[in-house]
C-alpha positions in Angstrom: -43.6 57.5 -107.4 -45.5 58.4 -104.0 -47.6 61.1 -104.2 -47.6 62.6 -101.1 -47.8 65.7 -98.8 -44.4 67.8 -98.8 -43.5 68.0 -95.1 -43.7 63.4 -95.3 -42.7 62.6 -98.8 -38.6 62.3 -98.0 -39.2 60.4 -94.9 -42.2 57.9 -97.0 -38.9 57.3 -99.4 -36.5 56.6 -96.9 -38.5 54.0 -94.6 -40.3 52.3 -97.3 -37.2 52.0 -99.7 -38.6 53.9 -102.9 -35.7 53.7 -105.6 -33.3 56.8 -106.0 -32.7 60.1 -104.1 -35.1 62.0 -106.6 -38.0 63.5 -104.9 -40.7 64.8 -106.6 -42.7 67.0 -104.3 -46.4 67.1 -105.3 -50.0 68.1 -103.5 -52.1 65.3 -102.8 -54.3 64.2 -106.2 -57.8 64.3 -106.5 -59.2 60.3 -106.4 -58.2 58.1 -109.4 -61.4 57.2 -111.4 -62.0 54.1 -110.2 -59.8 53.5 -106.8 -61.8 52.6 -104.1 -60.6 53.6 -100.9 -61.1 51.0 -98.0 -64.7 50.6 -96.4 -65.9 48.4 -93.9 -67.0 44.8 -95.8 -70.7 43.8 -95.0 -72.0 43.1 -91.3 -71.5 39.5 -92.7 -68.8 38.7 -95.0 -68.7 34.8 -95.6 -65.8 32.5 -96.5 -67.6 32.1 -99.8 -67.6 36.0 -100.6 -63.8 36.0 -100.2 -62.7 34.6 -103.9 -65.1 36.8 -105.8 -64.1 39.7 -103.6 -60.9 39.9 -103.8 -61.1 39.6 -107.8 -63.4 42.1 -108.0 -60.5 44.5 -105.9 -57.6 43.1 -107.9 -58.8 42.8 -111.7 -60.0 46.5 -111.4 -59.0 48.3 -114.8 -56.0 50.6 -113.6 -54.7 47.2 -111.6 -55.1 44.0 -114.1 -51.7 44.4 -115.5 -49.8 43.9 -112.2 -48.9 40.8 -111.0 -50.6 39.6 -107.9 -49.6 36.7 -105.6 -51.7 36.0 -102.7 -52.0 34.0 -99.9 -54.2 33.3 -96.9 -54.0 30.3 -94.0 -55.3 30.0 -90.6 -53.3 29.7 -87.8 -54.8 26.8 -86.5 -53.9 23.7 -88.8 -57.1 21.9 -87.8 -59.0 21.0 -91.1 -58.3 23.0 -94.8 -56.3 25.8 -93.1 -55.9 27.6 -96.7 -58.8 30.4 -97.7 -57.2 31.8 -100.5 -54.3 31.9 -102.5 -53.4 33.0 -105.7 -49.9 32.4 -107.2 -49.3 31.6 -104.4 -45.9 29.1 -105.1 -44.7 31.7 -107.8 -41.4 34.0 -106.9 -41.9 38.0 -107.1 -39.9 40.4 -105.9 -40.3 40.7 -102.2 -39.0 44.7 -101.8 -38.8 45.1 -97.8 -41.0 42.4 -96.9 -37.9 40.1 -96.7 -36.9 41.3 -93.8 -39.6 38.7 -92.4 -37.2 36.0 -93.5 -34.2 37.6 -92.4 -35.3 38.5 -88.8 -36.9 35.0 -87.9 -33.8 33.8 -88.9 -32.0 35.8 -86.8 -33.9 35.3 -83.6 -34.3 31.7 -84.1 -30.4 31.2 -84.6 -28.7 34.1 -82.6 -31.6 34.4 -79.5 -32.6 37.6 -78.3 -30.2 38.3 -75.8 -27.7 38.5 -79.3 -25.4 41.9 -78.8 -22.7 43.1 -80.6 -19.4 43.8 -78.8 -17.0 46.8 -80.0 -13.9 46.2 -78.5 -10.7 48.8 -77.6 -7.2 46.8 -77.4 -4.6 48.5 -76.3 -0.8 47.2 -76.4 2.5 48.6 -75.1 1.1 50.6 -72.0 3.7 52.9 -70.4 2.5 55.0 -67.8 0.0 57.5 -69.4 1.0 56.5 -72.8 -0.4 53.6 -75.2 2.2 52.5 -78.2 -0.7 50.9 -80.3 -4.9 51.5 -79.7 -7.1 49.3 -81.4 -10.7 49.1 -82.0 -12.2 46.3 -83.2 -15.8 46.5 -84.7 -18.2 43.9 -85.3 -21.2 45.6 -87.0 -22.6 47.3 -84.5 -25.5 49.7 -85.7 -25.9 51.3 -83.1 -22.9 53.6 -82.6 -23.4 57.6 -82.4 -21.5 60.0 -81.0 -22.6 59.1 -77.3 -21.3 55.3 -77.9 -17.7 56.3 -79.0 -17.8 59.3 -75.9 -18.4 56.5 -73.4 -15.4 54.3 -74.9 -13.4 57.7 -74.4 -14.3 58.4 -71.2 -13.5 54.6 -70.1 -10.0 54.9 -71.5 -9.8 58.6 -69.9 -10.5 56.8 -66.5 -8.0 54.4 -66.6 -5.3 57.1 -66.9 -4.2 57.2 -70.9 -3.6 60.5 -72.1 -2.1 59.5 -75.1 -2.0 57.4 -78.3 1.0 56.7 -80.4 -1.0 54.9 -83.1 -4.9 54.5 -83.9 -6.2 51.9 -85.6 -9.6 50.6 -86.4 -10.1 47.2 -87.6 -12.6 46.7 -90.0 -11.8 42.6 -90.8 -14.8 41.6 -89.0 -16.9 41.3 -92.1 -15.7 40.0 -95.1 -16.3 41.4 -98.7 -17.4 44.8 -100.2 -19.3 47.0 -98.1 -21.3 48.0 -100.9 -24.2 45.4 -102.1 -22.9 44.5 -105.7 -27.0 44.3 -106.9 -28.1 47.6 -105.0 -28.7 49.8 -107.8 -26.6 53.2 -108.3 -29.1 55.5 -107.2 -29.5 53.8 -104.1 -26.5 53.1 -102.7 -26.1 57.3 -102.7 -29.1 57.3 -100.1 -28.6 57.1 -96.4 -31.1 53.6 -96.8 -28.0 52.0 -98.8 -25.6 52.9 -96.5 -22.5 50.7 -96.8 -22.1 47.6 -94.8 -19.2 47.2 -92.9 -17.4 46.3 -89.4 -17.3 49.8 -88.0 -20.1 52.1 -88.1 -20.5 55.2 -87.1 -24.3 57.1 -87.3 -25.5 54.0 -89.6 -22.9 55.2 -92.3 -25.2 58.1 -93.5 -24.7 61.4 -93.2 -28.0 63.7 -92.5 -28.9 67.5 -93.3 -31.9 69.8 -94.0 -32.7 72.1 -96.8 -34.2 75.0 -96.5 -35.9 77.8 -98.5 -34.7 81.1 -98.8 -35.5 84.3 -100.2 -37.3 84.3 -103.9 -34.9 83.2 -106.5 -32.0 82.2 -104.2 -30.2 78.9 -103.9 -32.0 76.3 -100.7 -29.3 76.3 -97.5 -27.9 73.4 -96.7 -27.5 72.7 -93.1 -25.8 69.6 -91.7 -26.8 67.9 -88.9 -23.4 67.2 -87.4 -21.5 70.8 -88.3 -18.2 69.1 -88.2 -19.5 67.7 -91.8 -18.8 71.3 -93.5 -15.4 70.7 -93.6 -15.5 67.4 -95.1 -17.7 67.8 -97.9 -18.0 70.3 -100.7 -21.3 71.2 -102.1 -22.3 71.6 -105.7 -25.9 73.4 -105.1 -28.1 74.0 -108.0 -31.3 74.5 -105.9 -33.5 77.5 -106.0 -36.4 78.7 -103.9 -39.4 79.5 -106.5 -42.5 81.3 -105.8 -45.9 78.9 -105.0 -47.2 78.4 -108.7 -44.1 77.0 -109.4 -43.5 72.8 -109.2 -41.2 71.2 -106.3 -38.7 69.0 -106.7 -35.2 67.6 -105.3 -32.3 66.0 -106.8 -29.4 65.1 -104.0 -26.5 62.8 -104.7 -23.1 62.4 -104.1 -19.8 61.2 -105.7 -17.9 58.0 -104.7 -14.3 58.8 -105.5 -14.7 62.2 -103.5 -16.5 63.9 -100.4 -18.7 66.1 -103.2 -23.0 65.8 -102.5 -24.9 67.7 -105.5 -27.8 69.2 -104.9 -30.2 70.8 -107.5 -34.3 71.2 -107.4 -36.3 73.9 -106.2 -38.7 74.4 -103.4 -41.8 77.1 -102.7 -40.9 80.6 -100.7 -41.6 79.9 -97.1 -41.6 75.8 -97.3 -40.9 73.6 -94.6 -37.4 72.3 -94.6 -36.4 68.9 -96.2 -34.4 66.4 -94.3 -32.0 64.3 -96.7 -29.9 61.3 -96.0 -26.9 60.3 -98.0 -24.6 57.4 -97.7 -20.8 57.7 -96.6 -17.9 56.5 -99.0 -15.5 55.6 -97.0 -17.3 54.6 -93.3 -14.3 52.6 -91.5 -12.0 56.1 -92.2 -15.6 58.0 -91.2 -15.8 55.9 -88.1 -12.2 56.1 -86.8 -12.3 60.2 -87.5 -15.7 60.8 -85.1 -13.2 58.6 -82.7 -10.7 60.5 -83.0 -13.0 63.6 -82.1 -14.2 61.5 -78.9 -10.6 60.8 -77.6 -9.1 64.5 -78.2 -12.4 65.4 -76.4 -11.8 63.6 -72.6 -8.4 65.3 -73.4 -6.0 61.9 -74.9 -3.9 62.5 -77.9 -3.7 60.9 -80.8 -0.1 60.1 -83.6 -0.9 58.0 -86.8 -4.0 57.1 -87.3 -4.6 53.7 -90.1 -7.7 51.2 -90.6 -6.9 47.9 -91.4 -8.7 45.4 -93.2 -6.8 42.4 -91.0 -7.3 41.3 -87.9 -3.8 40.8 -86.0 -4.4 39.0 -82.5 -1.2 40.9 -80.7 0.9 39.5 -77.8 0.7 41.2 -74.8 -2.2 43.3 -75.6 -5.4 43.7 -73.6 -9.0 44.4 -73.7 -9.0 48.0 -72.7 -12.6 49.2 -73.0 -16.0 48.2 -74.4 -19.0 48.7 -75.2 -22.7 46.6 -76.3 -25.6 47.1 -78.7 -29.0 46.3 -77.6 -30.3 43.5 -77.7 -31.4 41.3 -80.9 -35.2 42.1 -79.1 -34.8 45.6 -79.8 -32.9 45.9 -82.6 -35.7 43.5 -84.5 -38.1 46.5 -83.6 -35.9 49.0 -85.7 -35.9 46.2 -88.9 -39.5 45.6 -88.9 -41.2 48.3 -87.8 -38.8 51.3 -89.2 -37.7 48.9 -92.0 -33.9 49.5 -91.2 -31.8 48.2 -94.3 -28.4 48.4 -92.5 -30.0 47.0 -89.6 -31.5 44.3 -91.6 -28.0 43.5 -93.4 -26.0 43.4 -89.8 -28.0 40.6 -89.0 -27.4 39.0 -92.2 -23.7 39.2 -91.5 -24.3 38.1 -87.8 -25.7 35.0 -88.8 -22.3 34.7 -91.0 -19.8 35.0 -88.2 -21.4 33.4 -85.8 -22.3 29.9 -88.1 -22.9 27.9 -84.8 -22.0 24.4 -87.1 -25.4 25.8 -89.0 -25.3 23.7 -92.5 -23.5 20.3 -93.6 -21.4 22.0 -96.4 -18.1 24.6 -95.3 -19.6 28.3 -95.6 -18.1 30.4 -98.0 -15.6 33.0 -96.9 -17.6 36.4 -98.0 -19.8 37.1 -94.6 -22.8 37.6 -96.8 -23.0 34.4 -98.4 -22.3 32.5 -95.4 -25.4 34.5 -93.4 -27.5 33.6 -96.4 -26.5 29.8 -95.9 -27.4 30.3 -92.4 -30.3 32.1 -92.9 -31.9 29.4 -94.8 -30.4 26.4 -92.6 -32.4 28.4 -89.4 -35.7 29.0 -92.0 -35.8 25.6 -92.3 -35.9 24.9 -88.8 -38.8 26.7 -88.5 -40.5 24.9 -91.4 -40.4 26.7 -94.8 -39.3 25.3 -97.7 -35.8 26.5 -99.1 -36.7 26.2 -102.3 -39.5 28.6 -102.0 -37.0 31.6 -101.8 -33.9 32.6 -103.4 -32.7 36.2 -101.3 -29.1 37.7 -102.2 -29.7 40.5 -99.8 -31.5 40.7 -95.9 -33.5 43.6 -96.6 -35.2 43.1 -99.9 -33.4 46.4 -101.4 -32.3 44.1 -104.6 -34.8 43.5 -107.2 -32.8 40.0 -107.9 -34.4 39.0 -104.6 -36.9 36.0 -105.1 -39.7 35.5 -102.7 -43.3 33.6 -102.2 -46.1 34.7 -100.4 -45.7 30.8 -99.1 -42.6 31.2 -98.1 -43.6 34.4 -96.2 -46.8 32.5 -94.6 -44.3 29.8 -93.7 -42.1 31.9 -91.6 -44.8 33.8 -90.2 -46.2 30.6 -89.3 -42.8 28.8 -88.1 -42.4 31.9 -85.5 -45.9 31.4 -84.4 -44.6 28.3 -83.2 -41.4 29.6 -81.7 -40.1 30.9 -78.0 -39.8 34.0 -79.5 -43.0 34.9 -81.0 -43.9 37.6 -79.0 -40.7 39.4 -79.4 -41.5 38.7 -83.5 -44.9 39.4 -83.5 -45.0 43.2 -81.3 -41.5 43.6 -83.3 -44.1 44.0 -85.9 -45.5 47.2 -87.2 -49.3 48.0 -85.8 -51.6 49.1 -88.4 -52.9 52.5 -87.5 -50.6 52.5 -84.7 -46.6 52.7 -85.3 -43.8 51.8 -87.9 -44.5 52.3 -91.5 -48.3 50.9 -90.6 -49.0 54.3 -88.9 -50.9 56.0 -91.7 -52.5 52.9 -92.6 -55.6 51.2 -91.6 -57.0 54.4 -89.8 -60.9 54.2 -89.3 -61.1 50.4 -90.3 -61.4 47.4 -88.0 -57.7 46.6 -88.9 -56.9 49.7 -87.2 -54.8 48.5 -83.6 -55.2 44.8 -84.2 -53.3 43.7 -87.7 -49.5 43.2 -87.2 -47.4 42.8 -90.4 -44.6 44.1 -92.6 -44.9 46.8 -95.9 -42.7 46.0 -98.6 -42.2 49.1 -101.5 -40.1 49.4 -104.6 -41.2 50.9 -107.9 -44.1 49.1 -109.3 -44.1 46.6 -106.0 -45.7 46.5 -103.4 -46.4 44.2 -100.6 -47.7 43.6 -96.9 -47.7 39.8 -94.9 -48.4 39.7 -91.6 -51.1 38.3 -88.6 -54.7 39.5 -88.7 -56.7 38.8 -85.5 -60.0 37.3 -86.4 -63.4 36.4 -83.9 -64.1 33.5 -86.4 -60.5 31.6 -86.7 -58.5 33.3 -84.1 -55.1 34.6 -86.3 -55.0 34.1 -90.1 -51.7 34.5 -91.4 -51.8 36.5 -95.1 -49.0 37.8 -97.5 -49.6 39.7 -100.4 -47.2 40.9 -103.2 -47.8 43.0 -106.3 -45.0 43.2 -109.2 -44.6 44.8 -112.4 -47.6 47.4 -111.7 -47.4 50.9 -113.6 -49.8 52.3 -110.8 -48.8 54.3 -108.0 -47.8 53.0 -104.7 -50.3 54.5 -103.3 -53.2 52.5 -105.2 -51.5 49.7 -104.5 -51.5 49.9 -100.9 -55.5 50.7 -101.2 -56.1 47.2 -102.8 -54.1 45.4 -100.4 -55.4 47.0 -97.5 -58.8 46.7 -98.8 -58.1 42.8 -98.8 -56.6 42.6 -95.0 -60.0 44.9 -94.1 -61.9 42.1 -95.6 -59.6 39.3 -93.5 -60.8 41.1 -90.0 -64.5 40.2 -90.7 -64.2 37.1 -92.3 -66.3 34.4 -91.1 -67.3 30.1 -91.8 -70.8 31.3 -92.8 
């Protein structure tokens, strides 16, 4: 578990991925006996130095039992381009850090300029009137309430004022929304949102709790206020006095709109912003429509969402609207570490196949964009048998990942039109994304780009570290099976990239 300062601990849980919605509030701990935090390596640190360095980090007592794979290449391919590497062949459970794999992929198969189009059909027009409005989603992440107001407004301007039927199409992706190796606790959080066709406010729902008066329950305040009336609330909190521990327990129930809430939380404490996932986000999606069209002033009859797609006679493309670009969305998957994000582009790469693989692509979108996924990896040069993913953002711990593999695609992009999109896609440690906190005060700071992985007991960075000596070494680090906190483990592998920045032939 993180240990953390209150006022960051649920948004540490959210971006990095930590398992569950249970948040256990704590102060900041003094040092562990024996972590080092990360200092500056000697004015020289030699090639030579490296091996007995980096054992003497990771074979400390509190970190022997963890499972360490490591390795480290130059970027130039001139001579032995391999420094180190340990385990380096050897799967371990990637967390987040797949989302390397899955967004090379992505660019290198679907291009940049990649958008998603949500399209409005409408069919039997009669003057102001529409017998049948349909929208047809394809994923897009994107959508809030200013999205489906602009689709509104579009159909407002062409003259309809009312709807007979509504109906959203949600056949776009096939197979369960829900990831069948996420674990319970998970998909509850806003991070394992279902995945679906039409999305509205990345299928989560968002509100704050807040401290009240000595002994009374925390309020709950939604976001979006609409959201009172569709859920109930079974709240168990308390607000305690400051000698007291912090805590928070939120989930929710799948077979009705019910989010528990129980905990407690000091007198006078900073609000807590939660995320949970929605049940049912096509029905979510159309109903936040709904709200858009009664608001330009067009009624709507029967409202249905249908899991076929039905190519009608007669009917036409009505309104529409875009995402952003693949550029930009690759921003929000690497450097925010967007799971839904992440798993759009999985199902991207599924619909849109392209002829990408010399065997017929399973039905099940997912399946398909993992066949794709590895055809375009391969492109780029790793080895498809040094992976095994079932998911595109590393939330499963049945994903199987290499720190070669990793090296390999970072490599592969390195080499591709796209590499600067990849590469400032990246987080900047010290700077932004989930690398903002990290690297502060070392030579790291504003010049490593890579990508954080966290899950219980793993842990894991890979990314590009600019060097004087050899120019860019590529690295990837993983750490599995480690009772230790996440925090110590972020120290040892930080302590390593430090030690990459002032590496030299000597």
């Amino acid at each position: 578990m993180l240990k953390l300062t209150r006022d960051r601990l649920y948004k540490s849980l959210k971006s990095l991925n930590l398992l569950g919605l249970m948040l256990m509030l704590v102060t900041v701990p003094s040092p562990v006996k024996g972590q080092t935090p990360p200092s500056s390596p000697p004015q020289r640190f030699c090639q030579s130095q490296l091996e007995p360095t980096i054992a003497g980090i990771i074979n400390r007592p509190e970190l022997r039992r963890a499972r360490w794979g490591i390795l480290v290449e130059t970027l130039d391919i001139r001579g032995d381009r391999t420094l180190y590497r340990r385990d380096s062949e050897q799967f371990f459970i990637p967390a987040s850090t797949a989302k390397l794999l899955t967004s090379a992929a992505a660019l290198q198969h679907l291009g940049p300029d990649f958008r998603i189009r949500t399209s409005i059909y409408g069919f039997n027009p009669t003057g102001d009137q529409i017998e049948s409005l349909r929208i047809v989603g394809r994923g897009d992440p994107t959508i809030g309430k200013t999205q489906l107001e602009a689709i509104a407004q579009q159909l407002q301007q062409q003259g309809i004022r009312q709807v007979g039927e509504l109906i959203g199409e949600d056949s776009y992706f096939i197979g369960s929304p829900v990831h069948p190796n996420w674990e319970w606790e998970d998909v509850q959080a806003g991070y394992g949102a279902p995945v679906n066709s039409l999305i509205f406010n990345q299928n989560s729902v968002d509100f704050t709790l807040t401290p009240q008066g000595l002994g009374q329950p925390l309020s709950l305040t939604w976001a979006n206020p609409t959201e009172q009336t569709r859920w109930q609330i079974e709240n168990r909190s308390m607000t305690v006095s400051t000698d007291s521990r912090e805590f928070l327990a939120v989930g929710r129930e799948f077979n009705r709109p019910l989010v528990r809430v129980s905990g407690q939380l000091h007198v006078g404490s900073p609000a807590e912003e939660v995320s949970i996932s929605v049940a049912e986000p096509a029905e979510n999606f159309l109903g936040y429509f709904r709200q858009a069209l009664n608001g330009v002033g067009i009624t709507t009859g029967r409202e249905m969402v249908s899991d076929q797609f039905r190519n009608l006679p007669n009917q036409q493309e009505l309104a529409a609207i875009v995402s952003p670009p693949l550029s930009e969305m690759t921003v929000e998957v690497l450097q925010k570490s967007n799971n839904l994000y992440t798993e759009i582009l999985l199902r991207s790469l599924g619909a849109n196949p392209q002829g990408k693989g010399n065997n017929p692509l399973p039905e099940e979108t997912r399946e398909a964009g993992l066949q794709v996924l590895k055809a375009a990896l391969t492109e780029l040069g790793v080895d498809p048998t040094s992976y095994d993913l079932v998911d595109a953002s590393g939330l499963s711990r049945r994903n199987l990942v290499s720190p070669e593999s990793l090296v390999q695609t970072l490599r592969g992009m390195a080499g591709s039109p796209y590499f600067e999109i990849y590469r400032e896609a990246l987080p900047l440690a010290g700077v932004s994304g989930t690398l903002r906190t990290r690297f502060r005060n070392t030579p790291a700071a504003q010049t490593v780009r890579a990508k954080t992985g966290t899950l219980t007991g793993v842990s894991g960075l890979s990314g590009y570290v600019p060097n004087s000596e050899y120019d860019t070494l590529l690295f990837s680090i993983l750490v599995n099976q480690s009772d230790q906190s996440s925090a110590m483990l972020r120290t040892a592998i930080d302590e390593i990239v430090v030690l990459l920045t002032r590496l030299e032939r000597c």
